[in-house]
Gaussian input, Z-matrix of N, CA and C with variables (Angstrom, degrees):
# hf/3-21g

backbone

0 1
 N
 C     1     B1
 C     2     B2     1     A1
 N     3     B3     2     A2     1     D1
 C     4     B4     3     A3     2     D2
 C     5     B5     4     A4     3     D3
 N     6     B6     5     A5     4     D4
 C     7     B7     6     A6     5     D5
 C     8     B8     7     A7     6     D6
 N     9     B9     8     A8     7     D7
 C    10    B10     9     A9     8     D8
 C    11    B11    10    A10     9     D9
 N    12    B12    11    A11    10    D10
 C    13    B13    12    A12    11    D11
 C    14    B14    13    A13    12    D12
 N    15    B15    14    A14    13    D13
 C    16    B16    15    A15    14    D14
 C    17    B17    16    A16    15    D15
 N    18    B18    17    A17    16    D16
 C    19    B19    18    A18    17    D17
 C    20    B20    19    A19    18    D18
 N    21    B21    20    A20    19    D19
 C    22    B22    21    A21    20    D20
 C    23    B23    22    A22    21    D21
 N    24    B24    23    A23    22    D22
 C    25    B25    24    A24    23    D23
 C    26    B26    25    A25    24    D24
 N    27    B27    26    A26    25    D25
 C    28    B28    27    A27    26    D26
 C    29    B29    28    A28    27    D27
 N    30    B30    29    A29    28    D28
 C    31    B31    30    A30    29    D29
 C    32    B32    31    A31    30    D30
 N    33    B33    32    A32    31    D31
 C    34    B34    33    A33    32    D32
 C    35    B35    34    A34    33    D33
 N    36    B36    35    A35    34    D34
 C    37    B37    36    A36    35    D35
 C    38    B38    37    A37    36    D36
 N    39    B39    38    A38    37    D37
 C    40    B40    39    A39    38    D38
 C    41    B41    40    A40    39    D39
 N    42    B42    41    A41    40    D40
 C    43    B43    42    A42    41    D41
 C    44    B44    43    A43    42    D42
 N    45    B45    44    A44    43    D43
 C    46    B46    45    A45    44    D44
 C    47    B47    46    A46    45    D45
 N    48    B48    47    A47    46    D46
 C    49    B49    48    A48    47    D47
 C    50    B50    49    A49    48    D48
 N    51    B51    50    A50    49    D49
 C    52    B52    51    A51    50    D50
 C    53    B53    52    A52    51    D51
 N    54    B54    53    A53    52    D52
 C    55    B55    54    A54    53    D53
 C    56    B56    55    A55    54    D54
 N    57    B57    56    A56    55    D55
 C    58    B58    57    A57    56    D56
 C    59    B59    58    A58    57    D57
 N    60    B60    59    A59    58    D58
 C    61    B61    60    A60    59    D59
 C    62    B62    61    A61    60    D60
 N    63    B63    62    A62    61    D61
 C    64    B64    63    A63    62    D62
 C    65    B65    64    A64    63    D63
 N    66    B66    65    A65    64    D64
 C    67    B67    66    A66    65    D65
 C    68    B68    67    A67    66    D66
 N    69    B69    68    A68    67    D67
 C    70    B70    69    A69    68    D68
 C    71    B71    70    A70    69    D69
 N    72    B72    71    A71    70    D70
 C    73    B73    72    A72    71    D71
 C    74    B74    73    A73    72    D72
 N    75    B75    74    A74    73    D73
 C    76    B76    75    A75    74    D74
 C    77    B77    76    A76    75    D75
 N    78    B78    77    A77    76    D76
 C    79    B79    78    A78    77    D77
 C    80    B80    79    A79    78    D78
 N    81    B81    80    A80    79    D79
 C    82    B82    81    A81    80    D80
 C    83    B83    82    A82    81    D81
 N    84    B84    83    A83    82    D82
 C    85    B85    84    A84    83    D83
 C    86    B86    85    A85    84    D84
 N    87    B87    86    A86    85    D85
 C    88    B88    87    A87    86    D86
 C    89    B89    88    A88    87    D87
 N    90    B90    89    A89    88    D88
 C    91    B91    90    A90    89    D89
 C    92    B92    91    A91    90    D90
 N    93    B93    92    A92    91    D91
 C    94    B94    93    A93    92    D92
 C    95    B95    94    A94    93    D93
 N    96    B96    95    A95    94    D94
 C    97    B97    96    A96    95    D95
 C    98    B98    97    A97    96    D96
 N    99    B99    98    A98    97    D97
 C   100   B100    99    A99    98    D98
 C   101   B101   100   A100    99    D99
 N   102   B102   101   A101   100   D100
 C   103   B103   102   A102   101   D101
 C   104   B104   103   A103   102   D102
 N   105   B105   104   A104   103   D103
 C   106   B106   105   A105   104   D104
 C   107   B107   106   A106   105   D105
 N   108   B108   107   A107   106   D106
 C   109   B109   108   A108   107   D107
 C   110   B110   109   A109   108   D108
 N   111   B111   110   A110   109   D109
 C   112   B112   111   A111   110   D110
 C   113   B113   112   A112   111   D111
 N   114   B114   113   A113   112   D112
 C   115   B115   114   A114   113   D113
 C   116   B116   115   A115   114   D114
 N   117   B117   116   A116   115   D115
 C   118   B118   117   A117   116   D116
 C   119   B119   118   A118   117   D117
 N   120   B120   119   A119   118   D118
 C   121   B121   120   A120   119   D119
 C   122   B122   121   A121   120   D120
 N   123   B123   122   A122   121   D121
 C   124   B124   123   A123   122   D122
 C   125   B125   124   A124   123   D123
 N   126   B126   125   A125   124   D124
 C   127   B127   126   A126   125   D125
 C   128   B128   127   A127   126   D126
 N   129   B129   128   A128   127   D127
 C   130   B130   129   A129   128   D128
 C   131   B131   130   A130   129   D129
 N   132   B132   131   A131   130   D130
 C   133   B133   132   A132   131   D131
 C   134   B134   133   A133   132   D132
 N   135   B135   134   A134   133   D133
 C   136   B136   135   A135   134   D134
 C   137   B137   136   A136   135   D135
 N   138   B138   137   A137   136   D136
 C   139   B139   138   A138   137   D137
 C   140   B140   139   A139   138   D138
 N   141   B141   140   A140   139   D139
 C   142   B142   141   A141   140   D140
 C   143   B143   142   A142   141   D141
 N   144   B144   143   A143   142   D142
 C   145   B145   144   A144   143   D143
 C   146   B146   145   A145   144   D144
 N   147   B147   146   A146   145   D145
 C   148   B148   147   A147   146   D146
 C   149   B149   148   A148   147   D147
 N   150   B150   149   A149   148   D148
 C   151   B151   150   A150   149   D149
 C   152   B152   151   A151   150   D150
 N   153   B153   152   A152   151   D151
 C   154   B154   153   A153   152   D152
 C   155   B155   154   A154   153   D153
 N   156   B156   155   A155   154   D154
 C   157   B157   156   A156   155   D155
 C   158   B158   157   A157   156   D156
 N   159   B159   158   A158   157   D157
 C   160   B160   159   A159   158   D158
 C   161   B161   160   A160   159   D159
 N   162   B162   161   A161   160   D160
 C   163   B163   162   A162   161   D161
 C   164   B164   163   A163   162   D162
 N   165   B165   164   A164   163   D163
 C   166   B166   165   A165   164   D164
 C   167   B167   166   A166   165   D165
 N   168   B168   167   A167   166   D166
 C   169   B169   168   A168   167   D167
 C   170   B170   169   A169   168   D168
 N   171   B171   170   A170   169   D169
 C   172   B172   171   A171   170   D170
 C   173   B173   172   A172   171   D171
 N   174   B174   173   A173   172   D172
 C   175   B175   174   A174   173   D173
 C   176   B176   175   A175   174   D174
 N   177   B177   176   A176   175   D175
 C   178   B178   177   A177   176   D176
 C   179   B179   178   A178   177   D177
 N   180   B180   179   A179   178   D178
 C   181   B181   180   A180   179   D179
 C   182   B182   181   A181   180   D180
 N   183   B183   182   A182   181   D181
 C   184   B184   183   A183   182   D182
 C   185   B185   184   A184   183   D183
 N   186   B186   185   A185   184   D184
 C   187   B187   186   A186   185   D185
 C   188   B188   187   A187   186   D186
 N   189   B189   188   A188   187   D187
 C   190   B190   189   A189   188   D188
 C   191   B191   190   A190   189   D189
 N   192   B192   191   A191   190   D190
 C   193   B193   192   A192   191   D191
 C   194   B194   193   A193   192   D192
 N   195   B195   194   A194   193   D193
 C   196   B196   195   A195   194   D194
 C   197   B197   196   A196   195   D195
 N   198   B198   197   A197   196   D196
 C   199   B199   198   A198   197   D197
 C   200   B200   199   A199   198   D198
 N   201   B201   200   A200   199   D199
 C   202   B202   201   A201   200   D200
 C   203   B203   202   A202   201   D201
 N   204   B204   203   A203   202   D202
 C   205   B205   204   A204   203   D203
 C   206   B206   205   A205   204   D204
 N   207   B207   206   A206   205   D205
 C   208   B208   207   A207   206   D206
 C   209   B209   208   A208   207   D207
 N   210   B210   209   A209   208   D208
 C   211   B211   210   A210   209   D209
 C   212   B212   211   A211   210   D210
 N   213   B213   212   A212   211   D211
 C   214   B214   213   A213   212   D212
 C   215   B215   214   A214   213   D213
 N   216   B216   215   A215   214   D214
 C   217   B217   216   A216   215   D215
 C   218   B218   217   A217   216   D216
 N   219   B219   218   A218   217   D217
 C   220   B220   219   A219   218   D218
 C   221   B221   220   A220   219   D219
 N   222   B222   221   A221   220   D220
 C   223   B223   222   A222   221   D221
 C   224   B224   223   A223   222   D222
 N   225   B225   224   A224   223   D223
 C   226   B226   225   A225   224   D224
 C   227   B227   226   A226   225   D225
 N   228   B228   227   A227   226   D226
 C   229   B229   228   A228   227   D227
 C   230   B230   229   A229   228   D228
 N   231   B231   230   A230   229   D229
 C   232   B232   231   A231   230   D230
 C   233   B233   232   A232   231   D231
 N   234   B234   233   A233   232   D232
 C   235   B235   234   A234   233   D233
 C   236   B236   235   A235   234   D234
 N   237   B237   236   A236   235   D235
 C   238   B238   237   A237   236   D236
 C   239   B239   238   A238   237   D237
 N   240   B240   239   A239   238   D238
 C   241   B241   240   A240   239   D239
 C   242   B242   241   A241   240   D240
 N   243   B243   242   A242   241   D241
 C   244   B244   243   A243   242   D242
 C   245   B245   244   A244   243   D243
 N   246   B246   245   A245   244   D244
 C   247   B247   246   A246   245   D245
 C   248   B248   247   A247   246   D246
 N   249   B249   248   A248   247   D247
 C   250   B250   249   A249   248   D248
 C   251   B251   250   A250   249   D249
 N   252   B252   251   A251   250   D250
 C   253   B253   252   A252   251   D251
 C   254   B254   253   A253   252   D252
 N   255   B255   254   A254   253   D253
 C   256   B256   255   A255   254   D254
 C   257   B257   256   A256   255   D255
 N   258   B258   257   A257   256   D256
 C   259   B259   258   A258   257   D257
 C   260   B260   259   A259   258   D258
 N   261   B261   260   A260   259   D259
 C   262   B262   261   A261   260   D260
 C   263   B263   262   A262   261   D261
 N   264   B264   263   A263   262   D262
 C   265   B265   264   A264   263   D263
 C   266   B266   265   A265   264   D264
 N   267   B267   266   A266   265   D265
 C   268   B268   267   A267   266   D266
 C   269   B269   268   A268   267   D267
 N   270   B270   269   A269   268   D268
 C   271   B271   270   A270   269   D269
 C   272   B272   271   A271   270   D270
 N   273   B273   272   A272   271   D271
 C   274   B274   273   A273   272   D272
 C   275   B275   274   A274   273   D273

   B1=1.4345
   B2=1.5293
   B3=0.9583
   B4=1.6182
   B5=1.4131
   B6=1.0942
   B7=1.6937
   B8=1.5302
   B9=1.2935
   B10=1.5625
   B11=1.5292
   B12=1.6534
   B13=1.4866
   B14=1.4822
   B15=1.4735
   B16=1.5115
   B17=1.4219
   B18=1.2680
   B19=1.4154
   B20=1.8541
   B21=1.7959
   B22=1.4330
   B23=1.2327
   B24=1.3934
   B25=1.2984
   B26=1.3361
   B27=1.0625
   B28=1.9580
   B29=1.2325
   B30=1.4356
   B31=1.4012
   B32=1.7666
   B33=1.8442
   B34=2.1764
   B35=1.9975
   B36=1.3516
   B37=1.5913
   B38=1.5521
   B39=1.5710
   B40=1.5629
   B41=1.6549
   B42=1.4411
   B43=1.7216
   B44=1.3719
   B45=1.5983
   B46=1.3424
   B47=1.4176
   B48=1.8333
   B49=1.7390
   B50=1.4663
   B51=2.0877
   B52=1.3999
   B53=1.9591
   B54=1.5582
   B55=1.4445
   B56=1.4199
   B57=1.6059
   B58=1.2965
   B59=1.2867
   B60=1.5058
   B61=1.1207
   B62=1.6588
   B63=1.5740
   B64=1.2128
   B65=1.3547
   B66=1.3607
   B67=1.2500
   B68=1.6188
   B69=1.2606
   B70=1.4570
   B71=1.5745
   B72=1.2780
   B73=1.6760
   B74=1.1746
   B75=1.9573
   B76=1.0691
   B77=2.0812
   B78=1.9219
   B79=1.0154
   B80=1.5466
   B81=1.2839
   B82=1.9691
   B83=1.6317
   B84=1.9115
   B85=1.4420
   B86=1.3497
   B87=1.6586
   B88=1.5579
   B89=1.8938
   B90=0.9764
   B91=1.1605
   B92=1.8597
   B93=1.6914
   B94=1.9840
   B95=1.2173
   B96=0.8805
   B97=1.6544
   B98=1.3077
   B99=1.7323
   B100=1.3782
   B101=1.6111
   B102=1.4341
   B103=1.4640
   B104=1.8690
   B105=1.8221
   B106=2.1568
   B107=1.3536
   B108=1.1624
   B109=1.7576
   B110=1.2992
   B111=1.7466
   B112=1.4947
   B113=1.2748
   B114=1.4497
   B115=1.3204
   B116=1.8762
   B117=1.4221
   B118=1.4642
   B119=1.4271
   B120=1.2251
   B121=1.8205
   B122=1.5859
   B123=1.2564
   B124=1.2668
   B125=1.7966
   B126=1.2301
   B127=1.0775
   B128=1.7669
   B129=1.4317
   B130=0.8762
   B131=1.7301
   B132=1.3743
   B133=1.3688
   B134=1.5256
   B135=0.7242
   B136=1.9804
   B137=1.5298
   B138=1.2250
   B139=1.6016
   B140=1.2870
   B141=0.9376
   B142=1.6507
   B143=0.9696
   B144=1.3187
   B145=1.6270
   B146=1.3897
   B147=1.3068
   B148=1.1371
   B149=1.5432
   B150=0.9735
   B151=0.9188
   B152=1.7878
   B153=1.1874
   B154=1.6272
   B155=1.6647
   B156=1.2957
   B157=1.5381
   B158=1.6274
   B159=1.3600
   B160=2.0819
   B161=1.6070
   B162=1.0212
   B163=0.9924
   B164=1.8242
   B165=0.8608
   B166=1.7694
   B167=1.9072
   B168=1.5513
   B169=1.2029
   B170=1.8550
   B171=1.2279
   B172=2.2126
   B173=1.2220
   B174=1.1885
   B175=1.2407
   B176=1.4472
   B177=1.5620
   B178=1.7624
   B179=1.5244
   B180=1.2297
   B181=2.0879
   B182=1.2486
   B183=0.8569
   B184=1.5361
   B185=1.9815
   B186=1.6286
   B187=1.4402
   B188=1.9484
   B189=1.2286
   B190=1.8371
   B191=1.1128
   B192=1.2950
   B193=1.2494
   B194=1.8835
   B195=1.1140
   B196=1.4274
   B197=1.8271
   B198=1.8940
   B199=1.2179
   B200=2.3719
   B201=1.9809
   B202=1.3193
   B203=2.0964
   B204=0.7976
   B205=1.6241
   B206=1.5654
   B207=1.5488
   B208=1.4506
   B209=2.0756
   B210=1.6884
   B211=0.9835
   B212=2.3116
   B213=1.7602
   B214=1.1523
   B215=1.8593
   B216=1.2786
   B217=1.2339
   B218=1.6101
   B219=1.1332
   B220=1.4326
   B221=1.7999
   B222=1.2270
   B223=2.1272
   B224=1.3459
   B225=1.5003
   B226=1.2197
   B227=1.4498
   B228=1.0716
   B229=1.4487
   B230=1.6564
   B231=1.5284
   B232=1.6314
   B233=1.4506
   B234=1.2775
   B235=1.4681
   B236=1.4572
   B237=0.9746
   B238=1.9885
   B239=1.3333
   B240=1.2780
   B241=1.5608
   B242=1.7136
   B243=1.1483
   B244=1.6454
   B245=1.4938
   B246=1.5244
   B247=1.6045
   B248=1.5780
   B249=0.8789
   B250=1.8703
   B251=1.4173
   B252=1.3758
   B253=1.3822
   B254=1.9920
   B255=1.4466
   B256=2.0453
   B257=1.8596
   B258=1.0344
   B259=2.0384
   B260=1.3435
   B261=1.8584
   B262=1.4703
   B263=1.5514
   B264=1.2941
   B265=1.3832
   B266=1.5747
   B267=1.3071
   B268=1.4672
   B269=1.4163
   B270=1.4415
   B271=1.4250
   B272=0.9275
   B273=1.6416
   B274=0.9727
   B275=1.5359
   A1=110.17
   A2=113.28
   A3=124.82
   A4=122.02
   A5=101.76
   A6=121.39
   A7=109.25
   A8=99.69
   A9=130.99
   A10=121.82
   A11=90.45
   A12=113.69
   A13=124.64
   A14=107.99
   A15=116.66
   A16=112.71
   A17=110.28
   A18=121.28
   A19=118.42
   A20=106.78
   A21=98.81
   A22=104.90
   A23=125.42
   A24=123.93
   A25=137.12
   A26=126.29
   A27=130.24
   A28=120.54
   A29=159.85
   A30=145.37
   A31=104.47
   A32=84.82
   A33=82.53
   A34=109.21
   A35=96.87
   A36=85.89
   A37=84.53
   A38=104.54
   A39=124.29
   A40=110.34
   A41=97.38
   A42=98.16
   A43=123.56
   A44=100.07
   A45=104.48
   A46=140.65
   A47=95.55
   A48=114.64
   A49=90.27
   A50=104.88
   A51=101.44
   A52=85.41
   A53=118.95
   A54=124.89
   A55=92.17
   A56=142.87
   A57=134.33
   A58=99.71
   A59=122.10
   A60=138.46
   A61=109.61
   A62=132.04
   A63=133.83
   A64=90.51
   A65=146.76
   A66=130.98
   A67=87.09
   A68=124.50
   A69=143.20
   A70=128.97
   A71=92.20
   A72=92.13
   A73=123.80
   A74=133.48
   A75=150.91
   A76=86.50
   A77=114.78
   A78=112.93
   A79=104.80
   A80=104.97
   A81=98.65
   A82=101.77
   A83=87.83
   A84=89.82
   A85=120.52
   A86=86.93
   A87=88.76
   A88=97.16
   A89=128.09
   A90=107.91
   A91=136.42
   A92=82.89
   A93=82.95
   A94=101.98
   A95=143.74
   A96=135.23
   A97=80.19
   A98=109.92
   A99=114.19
   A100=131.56
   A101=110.89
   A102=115.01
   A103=79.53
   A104=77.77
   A105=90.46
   A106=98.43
   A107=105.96
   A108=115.56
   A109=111.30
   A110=115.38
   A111=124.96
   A112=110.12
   A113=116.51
   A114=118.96
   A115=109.93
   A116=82.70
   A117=91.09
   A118=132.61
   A119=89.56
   A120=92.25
   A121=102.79
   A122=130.91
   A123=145.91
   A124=102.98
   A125=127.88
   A126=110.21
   A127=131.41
   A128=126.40
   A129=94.86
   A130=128.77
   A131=111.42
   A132=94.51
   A133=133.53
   A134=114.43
   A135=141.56
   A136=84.47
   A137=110.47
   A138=120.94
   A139=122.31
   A140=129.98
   A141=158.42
   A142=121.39
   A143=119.56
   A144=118.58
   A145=110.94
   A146=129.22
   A147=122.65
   A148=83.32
   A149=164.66
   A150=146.80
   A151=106.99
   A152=152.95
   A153=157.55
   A154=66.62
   A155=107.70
   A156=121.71
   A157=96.36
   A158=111.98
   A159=127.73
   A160=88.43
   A161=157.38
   A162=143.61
   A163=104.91
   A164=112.39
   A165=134.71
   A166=97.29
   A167=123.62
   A168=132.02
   A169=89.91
   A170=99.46
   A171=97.47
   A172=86.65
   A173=147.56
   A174=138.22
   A175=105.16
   A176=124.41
   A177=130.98
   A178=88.63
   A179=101.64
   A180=122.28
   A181=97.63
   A182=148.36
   A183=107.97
   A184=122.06
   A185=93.34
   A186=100.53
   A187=95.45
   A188=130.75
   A189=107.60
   A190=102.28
   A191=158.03
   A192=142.69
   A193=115.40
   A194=101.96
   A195=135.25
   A196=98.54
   A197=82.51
   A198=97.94
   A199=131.01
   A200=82.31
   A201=91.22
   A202=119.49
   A203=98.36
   A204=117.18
   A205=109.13
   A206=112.85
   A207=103.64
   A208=109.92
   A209=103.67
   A210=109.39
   A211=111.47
   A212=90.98
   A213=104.64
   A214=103.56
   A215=109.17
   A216=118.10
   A217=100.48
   A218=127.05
   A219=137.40
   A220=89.52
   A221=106.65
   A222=118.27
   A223=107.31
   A224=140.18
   A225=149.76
   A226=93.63
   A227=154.18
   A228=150.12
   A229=90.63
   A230=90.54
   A231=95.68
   A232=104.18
   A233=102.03
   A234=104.43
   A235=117.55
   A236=114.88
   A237=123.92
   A238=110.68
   A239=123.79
   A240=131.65
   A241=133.22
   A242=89.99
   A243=93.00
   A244=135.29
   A245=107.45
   A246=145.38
   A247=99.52
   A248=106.11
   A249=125.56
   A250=100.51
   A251=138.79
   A252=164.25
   A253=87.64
   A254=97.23
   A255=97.25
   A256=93.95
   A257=144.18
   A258=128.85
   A259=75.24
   A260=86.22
   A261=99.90
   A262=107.25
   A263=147.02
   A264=156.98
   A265=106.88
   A266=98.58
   A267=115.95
   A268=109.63
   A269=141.22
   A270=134.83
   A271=128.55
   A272=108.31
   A273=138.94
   A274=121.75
   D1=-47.69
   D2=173.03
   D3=-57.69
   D4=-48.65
   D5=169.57
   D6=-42.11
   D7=-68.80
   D8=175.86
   D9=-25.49
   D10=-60.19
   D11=166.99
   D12=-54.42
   D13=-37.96
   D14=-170.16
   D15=-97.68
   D16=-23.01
   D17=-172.11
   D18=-93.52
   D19=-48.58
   D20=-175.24
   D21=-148.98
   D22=-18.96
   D23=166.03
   D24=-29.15
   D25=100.56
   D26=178.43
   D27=-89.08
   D28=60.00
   D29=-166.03
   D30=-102.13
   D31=70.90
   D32=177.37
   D33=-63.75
   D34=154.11
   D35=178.12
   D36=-132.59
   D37=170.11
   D38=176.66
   D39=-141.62
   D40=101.34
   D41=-156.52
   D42=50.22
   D43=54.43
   D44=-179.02
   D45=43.15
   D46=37.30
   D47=-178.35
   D48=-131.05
   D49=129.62
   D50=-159.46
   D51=-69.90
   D52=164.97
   D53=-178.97
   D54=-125.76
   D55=13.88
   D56=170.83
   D57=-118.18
   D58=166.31
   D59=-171.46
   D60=-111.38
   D61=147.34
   D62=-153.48
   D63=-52.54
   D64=-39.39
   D65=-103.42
   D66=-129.53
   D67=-17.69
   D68=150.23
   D69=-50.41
   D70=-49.74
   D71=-172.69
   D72=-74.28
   D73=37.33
   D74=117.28
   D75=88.09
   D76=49.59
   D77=174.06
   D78=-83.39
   D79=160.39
   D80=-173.95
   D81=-102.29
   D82=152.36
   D83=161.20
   D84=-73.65
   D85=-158.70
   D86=172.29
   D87=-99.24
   D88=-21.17
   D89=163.10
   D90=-70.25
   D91=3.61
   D92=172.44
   D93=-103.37
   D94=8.60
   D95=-157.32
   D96=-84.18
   D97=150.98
   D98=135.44
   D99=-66.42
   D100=-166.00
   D101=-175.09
   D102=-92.12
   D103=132.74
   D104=164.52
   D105=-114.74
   D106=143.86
   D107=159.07
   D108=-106.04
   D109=106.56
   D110=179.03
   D111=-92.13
   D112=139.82
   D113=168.18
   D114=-129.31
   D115=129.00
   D116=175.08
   D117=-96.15
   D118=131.82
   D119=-168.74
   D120=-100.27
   D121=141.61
   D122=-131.89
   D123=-97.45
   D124=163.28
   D125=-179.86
   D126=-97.85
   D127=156.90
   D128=-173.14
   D129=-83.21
   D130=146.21
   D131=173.71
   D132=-102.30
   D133=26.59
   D134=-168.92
   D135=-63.25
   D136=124.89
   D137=131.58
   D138=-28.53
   D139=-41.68
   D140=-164.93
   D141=-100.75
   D142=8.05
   D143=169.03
   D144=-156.93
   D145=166.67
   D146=-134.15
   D147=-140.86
   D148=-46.49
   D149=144.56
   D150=158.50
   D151=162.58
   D152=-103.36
   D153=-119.31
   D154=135.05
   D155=176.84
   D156=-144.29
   D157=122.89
   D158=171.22
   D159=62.92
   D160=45.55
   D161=-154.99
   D162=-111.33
   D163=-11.82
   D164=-145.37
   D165=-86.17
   D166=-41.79
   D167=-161.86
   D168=-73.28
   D169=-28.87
   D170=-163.61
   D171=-67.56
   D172=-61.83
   D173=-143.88
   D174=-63.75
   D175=-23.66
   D176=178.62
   D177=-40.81
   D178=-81.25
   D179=-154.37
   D180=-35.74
   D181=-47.82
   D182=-173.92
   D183=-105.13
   D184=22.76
   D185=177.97
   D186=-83.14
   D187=-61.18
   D188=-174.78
   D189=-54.37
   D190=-5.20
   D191=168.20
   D192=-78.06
   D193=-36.61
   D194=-164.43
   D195=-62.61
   D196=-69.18
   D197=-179.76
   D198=-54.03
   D199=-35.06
   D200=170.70
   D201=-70.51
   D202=-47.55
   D203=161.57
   D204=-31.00
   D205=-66.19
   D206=-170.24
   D207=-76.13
   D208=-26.14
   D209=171.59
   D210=-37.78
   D211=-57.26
   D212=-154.87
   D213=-76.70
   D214=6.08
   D215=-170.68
   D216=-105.23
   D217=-34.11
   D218=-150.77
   D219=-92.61
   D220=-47.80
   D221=-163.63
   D222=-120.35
   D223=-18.82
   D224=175.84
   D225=74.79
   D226=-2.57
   D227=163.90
   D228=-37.55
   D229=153.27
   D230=155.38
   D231=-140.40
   D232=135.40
   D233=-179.01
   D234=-122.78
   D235=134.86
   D236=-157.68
   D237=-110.04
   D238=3.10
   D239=165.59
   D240=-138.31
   D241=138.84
   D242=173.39
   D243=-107.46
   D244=141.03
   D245=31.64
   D246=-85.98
   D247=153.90
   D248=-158.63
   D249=-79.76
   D250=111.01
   D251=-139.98
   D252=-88.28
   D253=156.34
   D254=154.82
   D255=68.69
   D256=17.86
   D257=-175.16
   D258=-117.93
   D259=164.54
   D260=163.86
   D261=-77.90
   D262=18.64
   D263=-172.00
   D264=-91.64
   D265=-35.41
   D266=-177.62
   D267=-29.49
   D268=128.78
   D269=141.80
   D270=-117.18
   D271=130.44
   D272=-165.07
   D273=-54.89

């Protein structure tokens, strides 16, 4: 989702009415993804806690930032808008 956002995602609005269609907003397959390296962190076992509930969307926010960062590290470009202009992610 994060990726998505930073990489090819378009959701133009016009007074805040989306004007693209689902099939537009340049969401990825599963064949565009890059390679992710997941690491799993274990669960908790506390009496006392109940365990990571909706928790999954926080981890997005700081991936376009993440993603712009290594961009600007790799080419020194800096790029100030999203989906991030100049990648091979780009669509056309």
């Amino acid at each position: 989702m994060g990726l998505g956002y930073a990489l090819r995602e378009k959701f133009p609005l016009e007074k805040g009415v989306p004007t693209a269609r689902f099939g537009t907003l340049g969401l990825f397959r599963s064949t565009d993804m890059p390679e992710v390296e997941v690491i799993l962190v274990g669960k908790n076992t506390s009496s006392l806690g109940y365990g990571a509930k909706g928790v999954g969307e926080i981890a997005s926010i700081p991936t376009a930032p993440a993603v712009t960062s290594a961009y600007h590290r790799f080419d020194g470009k800096v790029r100030l808008s999203l989906p991030l202009a100049d990648t091979p992610y780009e669509k056309a």
